[in-house]
LOBA-411956 format. One record per residue (C-alpha): residue number from 1; residue in three letters; x, y, z. Coordinates in pm, 1 decimal, decimal comma. Each point is the difference from the previous one (the first is absolute). Last residue first. Example, Ala and Ser with C-alpha at 12.3 -4.5 7.8 and 13.67 -1.06 7.14 Angstrom:
<nodes>
NODE   k   r       c1       c2       c3
NODE   2 SER   1367,0   -106,0    714,0
NODE   1 ALA   -137,0   -344,0     66,0
</nodes>
This chain:
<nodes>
NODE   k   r       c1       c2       c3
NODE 339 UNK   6864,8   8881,7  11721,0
NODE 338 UNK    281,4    -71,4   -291,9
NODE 337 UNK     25,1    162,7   -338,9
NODE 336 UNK     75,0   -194,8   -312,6
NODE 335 UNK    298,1     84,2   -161,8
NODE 334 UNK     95,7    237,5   -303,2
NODE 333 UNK     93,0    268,3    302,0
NODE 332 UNK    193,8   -233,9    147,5
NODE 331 UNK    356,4    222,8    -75,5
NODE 330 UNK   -238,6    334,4    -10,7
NODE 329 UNK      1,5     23,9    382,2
NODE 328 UNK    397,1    -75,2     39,1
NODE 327 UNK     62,2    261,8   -313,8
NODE 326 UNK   -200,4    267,8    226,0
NODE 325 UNK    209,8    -54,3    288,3
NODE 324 UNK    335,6     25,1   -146,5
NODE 323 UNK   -112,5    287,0   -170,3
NODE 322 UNK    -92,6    171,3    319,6
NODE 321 UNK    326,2   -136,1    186,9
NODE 320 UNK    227,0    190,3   -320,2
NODE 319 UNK   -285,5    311,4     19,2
NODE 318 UNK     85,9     35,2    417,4
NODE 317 UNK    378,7    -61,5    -60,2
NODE 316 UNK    -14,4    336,2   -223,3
NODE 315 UNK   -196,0    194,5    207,4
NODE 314 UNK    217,3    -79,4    291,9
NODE 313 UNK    257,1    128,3   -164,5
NODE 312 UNK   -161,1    307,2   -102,5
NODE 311 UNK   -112,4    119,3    313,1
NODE 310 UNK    354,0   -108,9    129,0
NODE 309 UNK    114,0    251,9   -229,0
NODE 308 UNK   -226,8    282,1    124,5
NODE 307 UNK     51,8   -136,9    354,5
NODE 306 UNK    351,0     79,6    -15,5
NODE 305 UNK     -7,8    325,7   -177,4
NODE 304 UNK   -224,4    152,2    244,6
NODE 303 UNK   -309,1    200,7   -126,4
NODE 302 UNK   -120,7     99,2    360,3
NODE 301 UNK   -209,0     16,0    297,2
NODE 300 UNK   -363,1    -24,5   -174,0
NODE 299 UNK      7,3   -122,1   -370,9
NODE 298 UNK    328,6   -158,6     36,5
NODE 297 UNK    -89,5   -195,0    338,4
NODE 296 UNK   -310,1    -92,5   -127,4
NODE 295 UNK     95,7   -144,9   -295,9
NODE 294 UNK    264,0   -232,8    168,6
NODE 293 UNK   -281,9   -104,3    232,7
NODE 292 UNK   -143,5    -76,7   -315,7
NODE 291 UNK    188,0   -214,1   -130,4
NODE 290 UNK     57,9   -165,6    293,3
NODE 289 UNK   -383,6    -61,4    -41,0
NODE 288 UNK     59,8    -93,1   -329,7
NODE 287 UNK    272,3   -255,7    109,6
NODE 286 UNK   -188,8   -162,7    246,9
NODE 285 UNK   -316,1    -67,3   -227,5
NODE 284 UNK    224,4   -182,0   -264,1
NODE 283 UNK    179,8   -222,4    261,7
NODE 282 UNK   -354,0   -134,6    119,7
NODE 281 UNK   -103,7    -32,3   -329,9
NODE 280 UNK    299,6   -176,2    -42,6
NODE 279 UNK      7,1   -226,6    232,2
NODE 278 UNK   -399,7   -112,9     46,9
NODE 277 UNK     65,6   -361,1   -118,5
NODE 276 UNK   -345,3    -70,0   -171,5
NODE 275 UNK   -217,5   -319,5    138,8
NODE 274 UNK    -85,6    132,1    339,8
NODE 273 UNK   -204,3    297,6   -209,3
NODE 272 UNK    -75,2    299,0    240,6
NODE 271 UNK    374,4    128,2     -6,4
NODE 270 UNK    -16,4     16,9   -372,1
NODE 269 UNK   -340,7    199,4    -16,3
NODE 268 UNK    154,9    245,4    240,7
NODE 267 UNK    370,2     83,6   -156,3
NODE 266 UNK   -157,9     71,1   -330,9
NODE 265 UNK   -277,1    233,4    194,0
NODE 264 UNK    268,2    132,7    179,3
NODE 263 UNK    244,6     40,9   -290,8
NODE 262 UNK   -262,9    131,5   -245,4
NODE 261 UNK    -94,1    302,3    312,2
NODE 260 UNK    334,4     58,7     53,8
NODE 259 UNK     93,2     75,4   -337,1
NODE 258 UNK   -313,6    216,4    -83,4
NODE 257 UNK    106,9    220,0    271,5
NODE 256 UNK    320,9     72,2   -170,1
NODE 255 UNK   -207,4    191,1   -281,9
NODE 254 UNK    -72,4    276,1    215,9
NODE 253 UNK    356,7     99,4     36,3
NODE 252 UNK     71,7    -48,6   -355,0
NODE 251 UNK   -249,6    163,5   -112,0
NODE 250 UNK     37,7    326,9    236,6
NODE 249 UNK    397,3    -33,5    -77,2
NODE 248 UNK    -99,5     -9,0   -372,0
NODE 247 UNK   -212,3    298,6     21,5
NODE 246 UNK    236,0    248,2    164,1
NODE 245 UNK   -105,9    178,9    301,1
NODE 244 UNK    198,3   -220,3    270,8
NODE 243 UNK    365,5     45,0   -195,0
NODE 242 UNK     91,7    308,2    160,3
NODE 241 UNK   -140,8    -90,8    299,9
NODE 240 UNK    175,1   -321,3     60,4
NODE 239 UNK    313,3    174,9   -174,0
NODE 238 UNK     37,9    200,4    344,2
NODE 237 UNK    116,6   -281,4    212,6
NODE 236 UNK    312,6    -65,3   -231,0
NODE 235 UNK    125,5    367,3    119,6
NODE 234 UNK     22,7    192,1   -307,1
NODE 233 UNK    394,8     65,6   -138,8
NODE 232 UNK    -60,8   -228,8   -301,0
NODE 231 UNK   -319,7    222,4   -130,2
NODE 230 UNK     -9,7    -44,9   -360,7
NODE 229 UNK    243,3   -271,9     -3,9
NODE 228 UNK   -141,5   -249,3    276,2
NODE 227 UNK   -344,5    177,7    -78,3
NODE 226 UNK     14,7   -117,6   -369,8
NODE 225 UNK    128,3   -393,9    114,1
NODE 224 UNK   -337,9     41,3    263,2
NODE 223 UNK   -186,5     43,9   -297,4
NODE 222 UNK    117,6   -313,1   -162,6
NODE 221 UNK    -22,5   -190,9    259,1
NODE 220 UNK   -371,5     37,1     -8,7
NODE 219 UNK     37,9   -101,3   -326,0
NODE 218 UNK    161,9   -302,6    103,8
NODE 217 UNK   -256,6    -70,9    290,5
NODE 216 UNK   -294,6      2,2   -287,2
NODE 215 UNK    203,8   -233,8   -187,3
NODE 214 UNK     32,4   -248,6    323,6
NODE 213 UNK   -417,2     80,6     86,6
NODE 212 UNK    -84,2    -97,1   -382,3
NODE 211 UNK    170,5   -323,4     38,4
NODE 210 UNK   -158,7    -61,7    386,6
NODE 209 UNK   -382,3     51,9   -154,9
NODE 208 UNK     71,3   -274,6   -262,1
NODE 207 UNK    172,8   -200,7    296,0
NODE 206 UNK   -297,7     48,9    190,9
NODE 205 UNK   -239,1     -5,7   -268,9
NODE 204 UNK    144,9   -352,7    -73,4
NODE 203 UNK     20,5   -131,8    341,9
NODE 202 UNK   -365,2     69,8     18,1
NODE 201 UNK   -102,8   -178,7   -278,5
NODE 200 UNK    182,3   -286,4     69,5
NODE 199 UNK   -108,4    -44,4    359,4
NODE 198 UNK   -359,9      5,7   -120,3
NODE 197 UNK     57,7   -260,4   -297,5
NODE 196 UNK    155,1   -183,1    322,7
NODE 195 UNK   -258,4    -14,5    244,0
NODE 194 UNK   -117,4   -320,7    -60,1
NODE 193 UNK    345,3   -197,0    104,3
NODE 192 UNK    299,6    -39,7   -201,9
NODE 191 UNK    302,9   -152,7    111,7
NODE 190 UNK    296,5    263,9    -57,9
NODE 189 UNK    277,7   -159,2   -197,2
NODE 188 UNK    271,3   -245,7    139,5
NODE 187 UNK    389,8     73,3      2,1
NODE 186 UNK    153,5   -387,4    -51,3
NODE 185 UNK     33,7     57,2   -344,0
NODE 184 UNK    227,6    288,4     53,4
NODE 183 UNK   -116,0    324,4   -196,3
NODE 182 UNK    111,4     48,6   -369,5
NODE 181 UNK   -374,0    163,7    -78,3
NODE 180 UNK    -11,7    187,3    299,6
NODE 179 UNK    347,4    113,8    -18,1
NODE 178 UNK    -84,9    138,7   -333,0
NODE 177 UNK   -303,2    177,4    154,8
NODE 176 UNK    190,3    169,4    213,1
NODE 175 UNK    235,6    122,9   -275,7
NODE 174 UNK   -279,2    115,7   -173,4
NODE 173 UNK   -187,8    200,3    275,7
NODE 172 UNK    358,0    170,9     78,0
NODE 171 UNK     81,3     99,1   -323,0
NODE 170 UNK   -331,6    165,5    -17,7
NODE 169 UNK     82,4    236,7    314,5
NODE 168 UNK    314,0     87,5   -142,6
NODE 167 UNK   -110,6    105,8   -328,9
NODE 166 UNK   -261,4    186,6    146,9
NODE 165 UNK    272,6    156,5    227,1
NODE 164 UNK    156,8    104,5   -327,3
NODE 163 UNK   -336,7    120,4   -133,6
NODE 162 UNK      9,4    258,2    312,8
NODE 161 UNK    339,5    142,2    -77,3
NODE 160 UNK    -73,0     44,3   -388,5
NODE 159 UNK   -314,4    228,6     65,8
NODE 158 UNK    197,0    229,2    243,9
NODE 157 UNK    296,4     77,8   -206,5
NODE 156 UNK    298,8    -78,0    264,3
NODE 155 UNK    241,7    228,1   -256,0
NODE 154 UNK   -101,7   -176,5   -333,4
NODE 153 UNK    277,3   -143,3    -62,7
NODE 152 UNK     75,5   -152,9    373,8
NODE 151 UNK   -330,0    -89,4    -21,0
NODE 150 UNK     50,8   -175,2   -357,8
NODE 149 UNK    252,0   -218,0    105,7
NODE 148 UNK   -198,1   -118,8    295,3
NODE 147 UNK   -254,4   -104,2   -300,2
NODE 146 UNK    234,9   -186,0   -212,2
NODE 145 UNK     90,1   -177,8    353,0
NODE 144 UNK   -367,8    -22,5     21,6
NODE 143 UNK    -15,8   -153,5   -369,2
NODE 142 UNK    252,9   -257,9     74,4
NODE 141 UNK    -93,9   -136,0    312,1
NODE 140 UNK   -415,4    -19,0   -155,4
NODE 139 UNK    174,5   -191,2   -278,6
NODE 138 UNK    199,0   -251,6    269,5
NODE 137 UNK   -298,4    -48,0    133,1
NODE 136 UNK   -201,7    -77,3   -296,6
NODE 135 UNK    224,4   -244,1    -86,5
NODE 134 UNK    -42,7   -175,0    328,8
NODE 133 UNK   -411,7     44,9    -29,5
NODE 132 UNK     31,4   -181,1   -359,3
NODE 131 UNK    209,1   -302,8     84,2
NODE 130 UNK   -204,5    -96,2    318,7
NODE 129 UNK   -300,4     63,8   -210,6
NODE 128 UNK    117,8   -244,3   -232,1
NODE 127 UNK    101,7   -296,9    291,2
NODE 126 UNK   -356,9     55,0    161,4
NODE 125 UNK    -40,7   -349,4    -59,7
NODE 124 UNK    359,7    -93,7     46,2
NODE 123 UNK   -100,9     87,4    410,8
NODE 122 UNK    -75,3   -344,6    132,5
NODE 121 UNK    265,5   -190,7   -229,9
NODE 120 UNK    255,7    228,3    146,8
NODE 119 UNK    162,8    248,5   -265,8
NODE 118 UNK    358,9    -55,3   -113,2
NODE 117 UNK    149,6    312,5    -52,2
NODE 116 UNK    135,6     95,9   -316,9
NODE 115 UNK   -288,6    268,3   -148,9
NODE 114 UNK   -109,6    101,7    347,2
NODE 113 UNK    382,9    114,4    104,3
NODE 112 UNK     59,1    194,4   -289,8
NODE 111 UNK   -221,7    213,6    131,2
NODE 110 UNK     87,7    -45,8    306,3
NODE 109 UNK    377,3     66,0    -44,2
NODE 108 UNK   -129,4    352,6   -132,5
NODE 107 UNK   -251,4     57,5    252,7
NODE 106 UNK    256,6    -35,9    295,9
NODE 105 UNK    305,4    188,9   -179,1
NODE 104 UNK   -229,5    313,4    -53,0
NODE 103 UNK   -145,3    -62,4    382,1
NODE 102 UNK    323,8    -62,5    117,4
NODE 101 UNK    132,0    351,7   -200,3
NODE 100 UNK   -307,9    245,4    120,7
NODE  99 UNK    208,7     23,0    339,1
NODE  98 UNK    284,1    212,5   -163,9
NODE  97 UNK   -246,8    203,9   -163,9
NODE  96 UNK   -142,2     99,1    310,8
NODE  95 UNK    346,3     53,6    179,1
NODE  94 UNK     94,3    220,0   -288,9
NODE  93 UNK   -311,7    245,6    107,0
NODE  92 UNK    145,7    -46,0    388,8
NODE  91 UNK    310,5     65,5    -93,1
NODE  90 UNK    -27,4    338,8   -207,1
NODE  89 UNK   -237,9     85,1    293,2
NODE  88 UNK    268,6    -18,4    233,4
NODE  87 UNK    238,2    175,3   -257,0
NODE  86 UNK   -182,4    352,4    -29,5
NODE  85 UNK     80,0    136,3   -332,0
NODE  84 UNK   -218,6    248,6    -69,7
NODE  83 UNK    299,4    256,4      5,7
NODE  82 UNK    166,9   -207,6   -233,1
NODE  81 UNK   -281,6    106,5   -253,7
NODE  80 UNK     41,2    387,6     67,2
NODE  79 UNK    369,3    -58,5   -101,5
NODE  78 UNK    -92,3   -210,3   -302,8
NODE  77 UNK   -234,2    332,8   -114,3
NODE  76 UNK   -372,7    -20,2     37,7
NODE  75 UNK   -156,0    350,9    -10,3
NODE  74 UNK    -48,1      4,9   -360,2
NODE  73 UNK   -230,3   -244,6     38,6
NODE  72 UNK   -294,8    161,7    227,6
NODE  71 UNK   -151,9   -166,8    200,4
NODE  70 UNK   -385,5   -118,5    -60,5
NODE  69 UNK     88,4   -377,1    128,6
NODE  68 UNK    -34,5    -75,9   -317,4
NODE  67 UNK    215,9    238,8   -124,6
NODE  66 UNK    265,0   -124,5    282,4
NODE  65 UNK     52,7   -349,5   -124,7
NODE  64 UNK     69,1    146,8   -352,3
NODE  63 UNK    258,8    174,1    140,2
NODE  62 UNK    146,7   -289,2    172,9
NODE  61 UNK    -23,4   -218,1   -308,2
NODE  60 UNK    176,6    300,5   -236,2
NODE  59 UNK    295,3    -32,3    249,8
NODE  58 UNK     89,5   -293,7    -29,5
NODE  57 UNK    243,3   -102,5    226,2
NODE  56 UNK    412,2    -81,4    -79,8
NODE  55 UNK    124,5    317,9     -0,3
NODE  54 UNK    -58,7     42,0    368,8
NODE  53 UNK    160,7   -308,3     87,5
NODE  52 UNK    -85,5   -107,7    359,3
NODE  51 UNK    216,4    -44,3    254,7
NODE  50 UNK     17,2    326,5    131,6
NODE  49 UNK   -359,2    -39,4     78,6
NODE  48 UNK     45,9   -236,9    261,7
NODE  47 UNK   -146,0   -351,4     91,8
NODE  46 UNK     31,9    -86,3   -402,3
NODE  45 UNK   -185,3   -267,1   -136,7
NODE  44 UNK     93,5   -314,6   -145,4
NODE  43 UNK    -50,1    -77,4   -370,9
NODE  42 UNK     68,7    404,9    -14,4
NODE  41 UNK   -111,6    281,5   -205,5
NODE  40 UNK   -240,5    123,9    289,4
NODE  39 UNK   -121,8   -357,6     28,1
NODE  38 UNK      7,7   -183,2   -316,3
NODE  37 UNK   -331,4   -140,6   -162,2
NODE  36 UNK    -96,3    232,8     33,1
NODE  35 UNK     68,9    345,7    110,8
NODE  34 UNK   -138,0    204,1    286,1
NODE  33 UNK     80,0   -218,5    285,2
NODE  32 UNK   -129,8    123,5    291,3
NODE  31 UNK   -277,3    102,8   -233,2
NODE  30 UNK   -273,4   -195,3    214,7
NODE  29 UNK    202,7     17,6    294,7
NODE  28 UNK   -279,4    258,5    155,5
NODE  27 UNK     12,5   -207,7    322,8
NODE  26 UNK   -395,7   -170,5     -7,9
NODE  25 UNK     70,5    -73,6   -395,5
NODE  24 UNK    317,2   -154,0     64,1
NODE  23 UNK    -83,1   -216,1    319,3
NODE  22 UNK   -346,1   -128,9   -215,7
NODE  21 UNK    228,8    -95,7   -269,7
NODE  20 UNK    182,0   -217,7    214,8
NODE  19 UNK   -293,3   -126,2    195,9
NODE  18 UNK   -186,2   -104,3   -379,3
NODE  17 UNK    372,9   -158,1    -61,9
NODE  16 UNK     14,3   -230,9    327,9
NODE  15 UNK   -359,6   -107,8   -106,6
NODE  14 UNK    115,9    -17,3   -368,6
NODE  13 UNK    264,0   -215,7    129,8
NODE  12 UNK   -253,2   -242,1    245,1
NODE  11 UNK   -150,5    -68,1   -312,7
NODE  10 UNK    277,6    -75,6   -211,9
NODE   9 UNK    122,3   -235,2    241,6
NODE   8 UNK   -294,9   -144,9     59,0
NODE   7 UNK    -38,4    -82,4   -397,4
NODE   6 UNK    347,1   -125,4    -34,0
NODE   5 UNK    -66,2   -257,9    296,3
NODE   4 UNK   -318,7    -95,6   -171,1
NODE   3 UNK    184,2    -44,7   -334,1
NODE   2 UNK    272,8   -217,9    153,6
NODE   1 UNK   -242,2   -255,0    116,7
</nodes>
């Protein structure tokens, strides 16, 4: 149905998006493009400063950009702005907004999409919560692009950056769940077996215990945004140490363990039952322990760019297959378990 199809398209946008962002935090871009929602004055940017019309920016918005970084206002003249101007990160912060359009034009039409569309006779049951969740999406759209808005405002304020991915990270869950719920009829649910109040459980903590990891990572972020300005000319392999004595790197360090441990024991008590397809769990334990291969390259070589944004990709994917998982388990849950 046309409301699935919506749905993975939305979801495999935000994906796409999440890796955008990612690519503009891990380069600086952040404040490629200074201005919004125009780009340095312009629909489409300028690849050269002589293109751009000095009278035409704002100055009060730059200085107020650099009292909260604790630089001084007066300072900022248009000239001193153009010298910022650096135009691959001017494209790489447009190319992020660029790729937030599908998923803007996704959750709209689906929306729309779950009032019109003709649900199957299987699914019409769920037919209000269909309605709700796609609503919802295009909400949660709304109020993150309200939100990128207000990092470019704000000068990458800290706080704001890490309840965008938040954002993110719900939009996902929901839009998974909405292709649950508009599924084929011929895709079956889990068959339930004894161990399967366990198996909940546990796939709960773990994606409960993967959430907090993902906003734990985007603080981390954070700090390594301050050493990218504070100390751009630092060899990459330095930051490790720089960053080791802070509290949230100890935390979220430490905390990764927790991930492997859920995913095994998720990953063990579904392998042991002959009447659960093992898939995902098998999937699920994979990617943490890529994830964490990833981890232990940037806490002990270094913080490349690459991994850090395939870090978050795959963080991403992992709490779309997670959900996925979860909604499979609770689909039966109102039915008798089998021996």
């Amino acid at each position: 149905m046309i409301v699935n199809r919506l749905a993975w398209i939305g979801l495999i946008s935000v994906i796409f998006l999440v890796l955008a962002g990612a690519t503009v935090r891990v380069t600086g871009s952040g404040l490629g493009c200074p201005d919004w929602p125009f780009c340095w004055g312009c629909w489409v940017p300028p690849t050269d400063a002589k293109q751009i019309d000095i009278a035409s920016l704002d100055l009060e918005k730059f200085k107020k950009h650099a009292t909260r970084k604790g630089i001084d206002p007066e300072t900022i003249t248009r000239e001193t702005i153009l010298e910022s101007f650096n135009p691959v990160q001017t494209w790489i912060e447009y190319g992020n907004r660029l790729a937030s359009l599908p998923l803007g034009l996704a959750t709209l039409l689906l929306a729309f999409s779950s009032l019109l569309a003709k649900i199957p006779e299987a699914r019409r049951k769920h037919r209000w919560w269909i309605i709700v969740l796609s609503w919802f999406c295009l909400l949660d759209v709304v109020a993150n692009a309200i939100m990128g808005a207000m990092v470019v405002r704000s000068g990458l304020q800290p706080g704001i950056i890490t309840l965008h991915m938040a954002l993110a990270f719900l939009l996902i869950a929901v839009l998974t769940t909405v292709i649950w719920l508009t599924r084929p009829s011929h895709v079956e649910t889990t068959n339930l077996h004894r161990s399967r109040k366990k198996l909940l459980w546990i796939s709960l903590l773990f994606f409960a215990c993967l959430f907090c990891e993902g906003l734990l990572g985007s603080q981390l972020r954070e700090h390594t945004d301050e050493l990218g300005i504070a100390a751009d000319e630092t060899d990459r392999r330095q930051w490790v140490e720089m960053l080791a004595p802070t509290l949230i790197y100890k935390v979220h360090r430490s905390f990764s363990w927790s991930l492997l441990l859920t995913s095994g024991l998720l990953y063990f008590f579904a392998n042991r039952s002959t009447s659960v397809q093992s898939g995902e769990p098998r999937l699920i334990l994979l990617m943490v322990v890529a994830m964490m291969v990833m981890g232990v390259v940037l806490a002990h070589i270094a913080i490349f760019q690459v991994v850090q944004v395939l870090h978050v990709g795959t963080t991403s994917v992992l709490l779309a297959v997670t959900w996925h998982w979860i909604l499979r388990l609770f689909s039966n849950a109102s039915e008798p378990e089998q021996d």
